[in-house]
Each structure stands twice: as structure tokens, then as C-alpha cells.
C-alpha positions as CSV (number, residue, x, y, z in Angstrom):
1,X,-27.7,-5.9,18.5
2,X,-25.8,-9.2,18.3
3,X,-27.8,-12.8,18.9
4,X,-27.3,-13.5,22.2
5,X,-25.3,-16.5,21.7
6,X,-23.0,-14.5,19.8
7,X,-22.9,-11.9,22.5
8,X,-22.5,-14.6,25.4
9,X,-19.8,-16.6,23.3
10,X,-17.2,-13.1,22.7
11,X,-18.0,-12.6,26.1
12,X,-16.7,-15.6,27.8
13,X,-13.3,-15.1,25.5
14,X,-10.5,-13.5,27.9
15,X,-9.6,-10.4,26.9
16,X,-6.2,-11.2,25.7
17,X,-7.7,-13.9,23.3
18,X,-9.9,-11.4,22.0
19,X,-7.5,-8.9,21.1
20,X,-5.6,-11.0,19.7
21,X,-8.2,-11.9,17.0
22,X,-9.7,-8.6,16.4
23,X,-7.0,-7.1,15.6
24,X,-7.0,-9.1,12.5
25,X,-10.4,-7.6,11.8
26,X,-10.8,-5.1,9.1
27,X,-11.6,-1.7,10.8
28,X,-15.0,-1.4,9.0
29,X,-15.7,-4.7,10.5
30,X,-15.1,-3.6,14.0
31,X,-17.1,-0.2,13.7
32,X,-19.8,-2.2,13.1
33,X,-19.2,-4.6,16.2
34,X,-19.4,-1.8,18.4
35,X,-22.8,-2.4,19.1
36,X,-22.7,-6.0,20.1
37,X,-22.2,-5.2,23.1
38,X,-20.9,-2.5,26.1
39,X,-17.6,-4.6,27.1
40,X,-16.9,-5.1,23.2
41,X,-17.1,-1.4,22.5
42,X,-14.7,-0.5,25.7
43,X,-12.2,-3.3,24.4
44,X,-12.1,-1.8,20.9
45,X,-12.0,1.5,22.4
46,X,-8.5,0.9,24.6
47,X,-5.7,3.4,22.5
48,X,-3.2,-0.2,23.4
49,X,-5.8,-1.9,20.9
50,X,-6.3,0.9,18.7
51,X,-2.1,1.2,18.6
52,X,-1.8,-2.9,17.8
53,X,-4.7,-2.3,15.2
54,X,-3.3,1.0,13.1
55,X,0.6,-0.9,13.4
56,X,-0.9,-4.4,11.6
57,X,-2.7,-2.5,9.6
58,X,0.1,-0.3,8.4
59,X,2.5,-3.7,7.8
60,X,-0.4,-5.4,6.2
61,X,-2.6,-3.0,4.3
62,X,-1.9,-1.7,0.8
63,X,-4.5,0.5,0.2
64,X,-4.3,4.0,-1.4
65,X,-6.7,6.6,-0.7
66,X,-7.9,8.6,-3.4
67,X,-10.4,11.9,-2.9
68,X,-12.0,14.5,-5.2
69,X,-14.7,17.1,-4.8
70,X,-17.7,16.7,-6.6
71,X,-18.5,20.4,-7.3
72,X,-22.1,19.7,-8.6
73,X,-23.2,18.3,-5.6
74,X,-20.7,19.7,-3.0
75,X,-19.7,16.3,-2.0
76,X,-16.6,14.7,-0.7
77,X,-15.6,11.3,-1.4
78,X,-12.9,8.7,-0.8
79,X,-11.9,5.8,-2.0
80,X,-9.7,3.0,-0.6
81,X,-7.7,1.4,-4.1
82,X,-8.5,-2.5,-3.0
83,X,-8.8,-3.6,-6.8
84,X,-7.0,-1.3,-9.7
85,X,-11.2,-0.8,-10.6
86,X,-13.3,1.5,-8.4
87,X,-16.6,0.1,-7.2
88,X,-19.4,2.0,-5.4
89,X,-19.2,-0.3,-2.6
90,X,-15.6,1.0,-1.8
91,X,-16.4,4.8,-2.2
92,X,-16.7,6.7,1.5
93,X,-18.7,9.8,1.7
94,X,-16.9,12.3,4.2
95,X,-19.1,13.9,7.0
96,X,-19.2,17.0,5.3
97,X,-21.5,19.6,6.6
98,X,-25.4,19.2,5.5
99,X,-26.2,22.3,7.1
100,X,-22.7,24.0,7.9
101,X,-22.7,27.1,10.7
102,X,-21.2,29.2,8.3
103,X,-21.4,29.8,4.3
104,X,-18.2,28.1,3.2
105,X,-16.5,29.0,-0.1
106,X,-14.6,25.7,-0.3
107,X,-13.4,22.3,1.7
108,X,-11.4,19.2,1.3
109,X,-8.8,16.7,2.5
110,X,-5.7,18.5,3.9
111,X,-4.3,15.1,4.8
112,X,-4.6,11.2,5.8
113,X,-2.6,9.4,8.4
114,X,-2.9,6.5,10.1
115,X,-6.0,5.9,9.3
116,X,-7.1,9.6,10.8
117,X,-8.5,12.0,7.7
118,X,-8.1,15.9,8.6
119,X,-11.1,17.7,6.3
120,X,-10.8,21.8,5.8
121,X,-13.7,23.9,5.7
122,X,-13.3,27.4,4.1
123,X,-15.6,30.5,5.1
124,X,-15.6,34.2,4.8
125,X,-14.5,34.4,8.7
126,X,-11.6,31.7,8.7
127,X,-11.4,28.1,8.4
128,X,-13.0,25.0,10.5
129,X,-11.5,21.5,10.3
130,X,-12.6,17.9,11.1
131,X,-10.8,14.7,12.0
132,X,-12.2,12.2,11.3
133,X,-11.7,8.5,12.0
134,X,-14.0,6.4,9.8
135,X,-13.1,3.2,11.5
136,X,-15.2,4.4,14.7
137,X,-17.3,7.0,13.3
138,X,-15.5,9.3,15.4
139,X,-15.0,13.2,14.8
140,X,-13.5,15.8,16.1
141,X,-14.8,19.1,15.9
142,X,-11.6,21.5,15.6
143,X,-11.4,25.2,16.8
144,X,-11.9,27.8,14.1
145,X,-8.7,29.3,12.9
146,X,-9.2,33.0,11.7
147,X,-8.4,34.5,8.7
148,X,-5.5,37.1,8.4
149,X,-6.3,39.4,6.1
150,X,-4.1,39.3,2.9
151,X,-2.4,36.3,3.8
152,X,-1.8,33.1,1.8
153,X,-3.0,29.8,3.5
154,X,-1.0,26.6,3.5
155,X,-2.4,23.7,5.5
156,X,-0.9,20.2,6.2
157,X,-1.8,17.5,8.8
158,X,0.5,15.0,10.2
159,X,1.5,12.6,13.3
160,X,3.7,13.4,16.3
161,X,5.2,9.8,17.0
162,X,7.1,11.9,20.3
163,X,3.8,13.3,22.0
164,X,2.0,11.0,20.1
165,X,-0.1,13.7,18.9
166,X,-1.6,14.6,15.8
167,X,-1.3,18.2,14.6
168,X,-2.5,20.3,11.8
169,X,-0.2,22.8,10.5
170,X,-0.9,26.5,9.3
171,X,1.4,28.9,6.8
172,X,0.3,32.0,6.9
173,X,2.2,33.4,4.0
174,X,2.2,37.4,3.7
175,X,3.7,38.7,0.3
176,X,4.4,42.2,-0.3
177,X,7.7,43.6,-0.8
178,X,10.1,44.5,0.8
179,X,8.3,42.4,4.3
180,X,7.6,39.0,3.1
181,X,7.2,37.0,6.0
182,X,5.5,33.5,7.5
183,X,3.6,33.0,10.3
184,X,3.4,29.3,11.4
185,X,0.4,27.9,13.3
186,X,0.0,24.5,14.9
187,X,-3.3,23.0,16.4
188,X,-2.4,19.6,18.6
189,X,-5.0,17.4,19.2
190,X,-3.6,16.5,22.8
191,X,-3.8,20.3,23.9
192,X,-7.3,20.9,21.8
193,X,-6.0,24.6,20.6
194,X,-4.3,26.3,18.2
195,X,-0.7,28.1,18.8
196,X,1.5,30.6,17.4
197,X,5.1,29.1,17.0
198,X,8.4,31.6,17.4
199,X,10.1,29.3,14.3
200,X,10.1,31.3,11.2
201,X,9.4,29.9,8.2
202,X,12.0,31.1,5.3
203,X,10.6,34.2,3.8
204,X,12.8,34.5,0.8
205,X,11.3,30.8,0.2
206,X,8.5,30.4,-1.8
207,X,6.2,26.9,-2.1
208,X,6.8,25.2,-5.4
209,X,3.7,24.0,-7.5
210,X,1.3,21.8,-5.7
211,X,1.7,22.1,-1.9
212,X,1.1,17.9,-1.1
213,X,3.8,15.6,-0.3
214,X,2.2,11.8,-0.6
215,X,2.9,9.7,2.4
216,X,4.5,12.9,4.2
217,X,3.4,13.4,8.1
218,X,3.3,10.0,9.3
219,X,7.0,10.1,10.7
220,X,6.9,13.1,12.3
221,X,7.8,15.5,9.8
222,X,6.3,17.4,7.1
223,X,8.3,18.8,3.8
224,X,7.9,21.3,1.2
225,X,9.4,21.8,-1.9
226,X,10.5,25.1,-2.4
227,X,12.3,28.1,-4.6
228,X,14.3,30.6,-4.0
229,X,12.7,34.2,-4.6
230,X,15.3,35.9,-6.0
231,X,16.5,32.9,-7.4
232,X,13.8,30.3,-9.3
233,X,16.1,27.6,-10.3
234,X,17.0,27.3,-7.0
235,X,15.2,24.5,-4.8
236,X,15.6,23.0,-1.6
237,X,13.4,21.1,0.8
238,X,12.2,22.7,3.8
239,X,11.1,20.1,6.8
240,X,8.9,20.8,9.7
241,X,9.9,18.9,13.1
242,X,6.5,18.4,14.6
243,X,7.6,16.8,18.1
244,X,10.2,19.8,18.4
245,X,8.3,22.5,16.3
246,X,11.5,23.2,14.2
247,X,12.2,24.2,10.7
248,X,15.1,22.9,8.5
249,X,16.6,23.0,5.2
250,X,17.8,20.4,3.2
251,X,19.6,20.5,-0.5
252,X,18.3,18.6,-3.6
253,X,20.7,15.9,-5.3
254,X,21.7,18.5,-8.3
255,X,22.5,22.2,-7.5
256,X,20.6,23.6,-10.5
257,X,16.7,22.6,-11.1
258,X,16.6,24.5,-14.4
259,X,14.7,22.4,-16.9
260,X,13.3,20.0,-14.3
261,X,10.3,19.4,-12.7
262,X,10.4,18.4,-9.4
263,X,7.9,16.3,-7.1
264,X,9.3,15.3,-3.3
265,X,7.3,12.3,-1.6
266,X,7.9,9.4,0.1
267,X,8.9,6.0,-1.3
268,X,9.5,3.1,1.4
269,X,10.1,5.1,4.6
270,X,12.4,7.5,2.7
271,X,12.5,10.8,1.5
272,X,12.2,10.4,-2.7
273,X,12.5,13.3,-5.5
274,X,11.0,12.8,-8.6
275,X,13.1,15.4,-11.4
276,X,11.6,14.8,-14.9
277,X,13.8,17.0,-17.4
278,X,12.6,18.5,-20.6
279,X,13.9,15.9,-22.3
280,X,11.4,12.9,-21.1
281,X,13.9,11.3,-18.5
282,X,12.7,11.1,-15.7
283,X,15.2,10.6,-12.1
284,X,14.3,8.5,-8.5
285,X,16.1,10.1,-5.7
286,X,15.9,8.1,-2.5
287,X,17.8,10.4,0.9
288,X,19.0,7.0,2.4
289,X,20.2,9.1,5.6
290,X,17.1,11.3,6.8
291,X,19.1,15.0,6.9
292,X,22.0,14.3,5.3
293,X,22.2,15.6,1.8
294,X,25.3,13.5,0.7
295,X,23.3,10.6,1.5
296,X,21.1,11.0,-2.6
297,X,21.2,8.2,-4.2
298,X,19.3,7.7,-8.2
299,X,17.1,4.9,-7.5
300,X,15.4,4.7,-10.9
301,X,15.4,6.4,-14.6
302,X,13.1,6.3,-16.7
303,X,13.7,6.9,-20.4
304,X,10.3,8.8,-22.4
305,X,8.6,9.2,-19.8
306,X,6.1,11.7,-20.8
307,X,3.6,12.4,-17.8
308,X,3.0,16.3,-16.6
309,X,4.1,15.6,-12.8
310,X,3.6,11.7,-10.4
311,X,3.6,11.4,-6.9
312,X,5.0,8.8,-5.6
313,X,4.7,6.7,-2.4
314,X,5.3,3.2,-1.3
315,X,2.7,2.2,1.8
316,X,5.6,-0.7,3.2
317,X,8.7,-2.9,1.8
């Protein structure tokens, strides 16, 4: 509890005032103001404060997270890239289960945004998920999401700016010729449940390497990079609408990706491809018109450059 001169003070401030000056506040900061007092908690509890919060933050906040799993002790953690070193202070241990429900064979972070962290919990029976927002301590338990069978899971989180609603995303991907096909699942956090969508995703498309995309799901759209079956050196990019729950193509800046390694993210707001070539070159594609494929512009090269694979991601201009 707060003194109470402290208490009476940011209790005489008009509301307004208030706002106005915590949302300047870092967000661990105001998790632990909560408990100053009832009519603090409520003010930093309004979604019009926790909207003016998450948008300065986002203009103002450079910040990378960073997570691993610690497989000796079955940890989680986090850790926010203030200073290029990384201190203990800074590292965030995930509310993963002490004593889980169910024997899990695996978990981890499916995705961060806005400040919201969507955690995956793997079991014998299915999968259970967490979102947590570490800024409030808050988290939500989601519904389990069974297994099927054979299938191969793909999981992705992201923001729906048009329901503003936050939704993670299921591939169920079934392989085994000649009836490869993709069912897509979609949990919303505003409806609390899990539903089957009628959009298809490609079956003759298969993921490419790693399935993350950094900075991907904030706008409203989630992307995979992904090959042609019958075709390998064929890539494209396939997005997922998540207001309208629709699936698109789009084409990469070069037609052939033989002898290239490809990584897709997002670098200031736009749509980027890395393409390192055998070679050691390495090509920046920004998409300057979201959708339109003409719109491919080289951003950067860069001569013996020697790295496996980089993501890349740019938090704001």
C-alpha cells in the first residue's frame, strides 16, 4: 500500500491529468501502482488508457524481445534488449505451469504483440495456450485445442486491428498423398472459442524452413513463406487476413529461388524479404504497396555476408 499522502495526493489529480502522466509510465511501473489504491487500479484498467499506453509505447519503445527454453530446468524466459548486454534484472520468467493439468511434452512462445505474449503448451491430448500480459499480471486461460491425429501443427498469434481482437491461428497440416490438405483453426479472444474456418489453406503449398515471421501479426495479417510441392524452387508468400479470415498469395521479387535462402519479415511497417545467394550476397526487399507484387523494391545488399539465415524487423521509423 501507498503512504497515504501519496494516495491522497494522486487522488485529488483529475482524471484527465492523471492519464496524461501515466501514460508516460513504464508498464512495469504501473503494474506495480495497482495497488495504491482502488480508483488507481480502475483508471489503469480503462482499454482508452490501455489503447493511449500500448500506442506511445509502440512510437516510443525500442525494445526487442528475446525467448529461449531452458530445457534443464523446463523454464521459459524473456528478455526485453534495453542495453546490447543482458542483465538478470531484465530477464522475465513466463507463468509457465509449476504443476500443469496435464503431462506436456513441450511449450513456448508462439508469438508477441502489443505487449500481449501467446505461450503454447503441448500434451499427449492436444495443446493449451496462455496470454499473457506481463504489464498487469494478467492471463488468460485459453480453451484446449485437440489433437488430430497425424496432422502437422502450425501455430501463430496476431492482432485484429478491425474487431480489435487478438487471435491465435491453427494449421492443421495432413500430408499423405494423393489428399494433402489444411485445416485452419482460429481462437478470438473477443468470442473466447475456437472455430473451424471454410478458407483453405493451399495444399500443394508447403511451409518453408522456420515457421516465424519477426514483427508479423501486429497489422492484421500473418504470412508464410512457402514452396511449391511439386515445384521446390518455387516460393511465394501466403497472407492470412485476420479481420476477414481470408487467405492470399503473393509473388516474390525474382521468379526462381534456386540457390537462395529466403527469410520474409517485417522492416518499418512493410513487408521485407531477406534472399542470401550462395554466393555471400545478401538482397533487402521492401513491398512498398502491401499486395501488390510490382511494388519490390532492393532496399539493401550486402556484399560477404556470411550468416546461415537473419530475421529482420524494425520496431518504428
Amino acid at each position: 500500500m501507498a503512504p497515504p499522502q501519496l494516495q491522497t495526493t494522486i487522488e485529488k489529480l483529475p482524471d484527465h491529468l492523471l492519464s496524461n502522466i501515466l501514460v508516460r509510465v513504464p508498464a512495469r511501473t504501473l503494474a506495480q501502482m495497482r495497488s495504491v489504491s482502488k480508483p488507481l487500479n480502475a483508471l489503469l484498467s480503462q482499454p482508452s488508457f490501455i489503447k493511449s499506453h500500448l500506442h506511445r509505447s509502440i512510437e516510443t519503445n525500442d525494445e526487442i524481445l528475446l525467448g529461449f527454453n531452458n530445457f534443464l530446468s523446463k523454464e521459459v524466459t524473456a528478455h526485453p534488449s534495453r542495453s546490447p548486454h543482458l542483465e538478470l534484472p531484465n530477464f522475465i520468467k513466463l507463468p509457465v505451469y509449476d504443476d500443469p493439468p496435464h503431462e506436456y511434452l513441450g511449450h513456448g512462445l508462439i508469438g508477441a504483440v502489443n505487449g500481449l505474449i501467446c505461450l503454447s503448451y503441448e500434451t499427449n491430448d492436444g495443446y493449451f495456450f496462455q496470454i499473457w500480459n506481463p504489464s498487469i499480471s494478467a492471463l488468460l486461460e485459453v480453451p484446449q485445442l485437440v489433437r488430430l491425429g497425424e496432422f502437422e501443427n502450425k501455430l501463430r498469434f496476431g492482432f485484429d486491428p478491425y474487431n480489435d481482437d487478438y487471435k491465435i491461428i491453427r494449421l492443421a497440416i495432413f500430408v499423405e498423398e494423393p489428399d494433402d490438405y489444411v485445416l485452419v483453426e482460429v481462437f478470438s479472444m473477443r468470442k473466447g472459442c475456437w472455430e473451424l474456418i471454410t478458407e483453405r489453406f493451399p495444399a500443394y503449398l508447403w511451409i518453408s524452413g522456420e515457421d516465424k515471421v519477426c514483427g508479423d501479426g501486429h497489422d492484421g495479417r500473418l504470412h508464410w513463406l512457402c514452396h511449391d510441392a511439386n515445384e521446390p524452387k518455387l516460393e511465394t508468400i501466403v497472407a492470412f487476413d485476420l479481420g476477414a479470415e481470408t487467405i492470399s498469395e503473393m509473388c516474390l521479387p525474382f521468379v526462381n529461388s534456386m540457390n537462395r535462402r529466403n527469410v520474409i519479415g517485417v522492416l518499418g511497417g512493410k513487408l521485407c524479404l531477406m534472399s542470401c545467394l550462395k554466393d555471400h550476397e545478401c538482397e533487402v526487399w521492401l513491398m512498398n504497396e502491401y499486395g501488390n507484387a510490382g511494388s519490390w523494391a532492393k532496399h539493401h545488399v550486402f556484399s560477404e555476408f556470411r550468416a546461415n539465415s537473419v530475421r529482420l524487423w524494425k520496431t518504428r521509423d
